[in-house]
TORZARO-189990 format. One record per residue (C-alpha): x negated, y, z; residue in three letters. Coordinates in steps of 0.5 Angstrom, whole numbers, plus 2048, in hexadecimal, padded with zeros to 3 digits. Example, Ala and Ser with C-alpha at 12.3 -4.5 7.8 and 13.67 -1.06 7.14 Angstrom:
REM residues 2
7E77F7810ALA7E57FE80ESER
//
This chain:
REM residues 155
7618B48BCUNK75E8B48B6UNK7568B88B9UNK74F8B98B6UNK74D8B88BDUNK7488B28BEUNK7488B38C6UNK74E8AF8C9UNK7518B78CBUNK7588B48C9UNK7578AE8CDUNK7558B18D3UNK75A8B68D2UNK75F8B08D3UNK7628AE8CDUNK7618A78CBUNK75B8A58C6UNK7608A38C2UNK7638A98C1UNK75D8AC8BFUNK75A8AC8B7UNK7538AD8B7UNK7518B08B0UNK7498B18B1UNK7498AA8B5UNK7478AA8BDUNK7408AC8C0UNK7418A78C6UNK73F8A08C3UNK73C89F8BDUNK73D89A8B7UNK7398968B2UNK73989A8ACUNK7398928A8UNK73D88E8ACUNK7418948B0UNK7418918B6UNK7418958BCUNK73C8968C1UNK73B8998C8UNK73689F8C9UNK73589D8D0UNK7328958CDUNK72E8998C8UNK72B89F8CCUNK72689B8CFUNK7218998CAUNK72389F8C6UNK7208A38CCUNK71B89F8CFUNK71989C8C8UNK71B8A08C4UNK71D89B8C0UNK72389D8BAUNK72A8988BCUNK72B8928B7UNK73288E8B8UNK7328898BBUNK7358858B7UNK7338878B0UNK72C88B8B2UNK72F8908AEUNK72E8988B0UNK73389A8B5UNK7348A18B6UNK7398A68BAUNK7418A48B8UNK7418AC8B5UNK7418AE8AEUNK73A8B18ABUNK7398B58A5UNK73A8B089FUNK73E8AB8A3UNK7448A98A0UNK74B8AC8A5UNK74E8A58A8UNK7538A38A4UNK7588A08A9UNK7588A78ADUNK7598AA8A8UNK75F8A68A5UNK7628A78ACUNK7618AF8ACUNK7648AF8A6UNK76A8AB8A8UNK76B8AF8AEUNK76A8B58AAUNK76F8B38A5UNK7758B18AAUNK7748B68B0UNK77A8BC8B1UNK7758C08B4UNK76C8C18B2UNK76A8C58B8UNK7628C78B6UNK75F8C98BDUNK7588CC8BDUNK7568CB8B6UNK7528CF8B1UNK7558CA8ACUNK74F8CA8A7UNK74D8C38A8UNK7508BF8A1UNK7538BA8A1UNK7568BC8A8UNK7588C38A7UNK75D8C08A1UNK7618BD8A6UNK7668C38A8UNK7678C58A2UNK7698BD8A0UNK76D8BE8A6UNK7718C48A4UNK7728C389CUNK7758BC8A0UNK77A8C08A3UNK7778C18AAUNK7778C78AFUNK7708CA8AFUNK76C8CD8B5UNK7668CF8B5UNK7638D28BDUNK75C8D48BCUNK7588DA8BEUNK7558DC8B8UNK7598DD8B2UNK7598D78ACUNK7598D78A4UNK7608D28A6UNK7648D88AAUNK7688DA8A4UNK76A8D38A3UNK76D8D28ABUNK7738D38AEUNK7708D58B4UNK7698D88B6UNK7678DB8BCUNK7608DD8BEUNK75E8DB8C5UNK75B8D68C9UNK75E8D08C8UNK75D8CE8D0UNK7618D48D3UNK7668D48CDUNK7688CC8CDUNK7688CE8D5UNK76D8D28D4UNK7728CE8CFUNK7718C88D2UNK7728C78DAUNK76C8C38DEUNK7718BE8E0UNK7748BC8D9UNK7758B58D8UNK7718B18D3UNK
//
């Protein structure tokens, strides 16, 4: 699952965290923009709230922030090498839910298809990428999926 999503909705769905490449980071722990090492919310919220002292790293005293991309922060090079990767070797790029007009993300679709892959998009509002699919079918994704793959469906 390639996502711009930074709130783990892939993972509480059940999909391992492997499975999941995160494009704009993950908003439930941050990391030290020096060192990148990770930090727990849970450990910085309380100096931050009582205090409101800003979180430094805790072994570098670098500037930790949230694990999301901000405006002007380059994207994450190893999500993005995965997402290329899988983009390049799928038979099958299924876009659920996407305006498709976040960059470099709304790129990969029509990787996927010019490599060859079937291209679905299921979106309630039509995109600037339909033209370009195989298949487009405009709904909710929940009632539509719901349809297609029985609740019981292994894995």
């Amino acid at each position: 699952v390639i996502t711009q999503n930074v709130d783990n909705l892939h993972q509480h769905s059940g999909i391992p965290a492997d499975r999941v490449i995160e494009l704009h980071g993950n908003a439930s722990y941050a990391t030290c923009l020096a060192c990148g090492l990770r930090h727990e919310i849970e450990d910085l919220r309380p100096a931050f709230e009582q205090r409101g002292e800003l979180p430094a790293c805790r072994s570098c005293a670098g500037i930790v922030k949230t694990a999301t991309i901000s405006f002007g922060q380059s994207m994450p090079e190893e999500p993005m090498r995965r997402a290329e990767e899988e983009t390049l070797s799928c038979d099958l790029f299924l876009v659920l839910g996407s305006s498709l007009t976040v960059w470099p993300a709304a790129g990969f679709p029509i990787q996927a298809r010019r490599a060859g892959a079937r291209l679905v998009i299921v979106n309630r509002d039509p995109t600037d990428l339909d033209e370009h699919a195989h298949l487009v079918v405009y709904d909710e994704i929940g009632p539509t999926l719901s349809e297609v793959v029985p609740a019981n469906f292994p894995g």
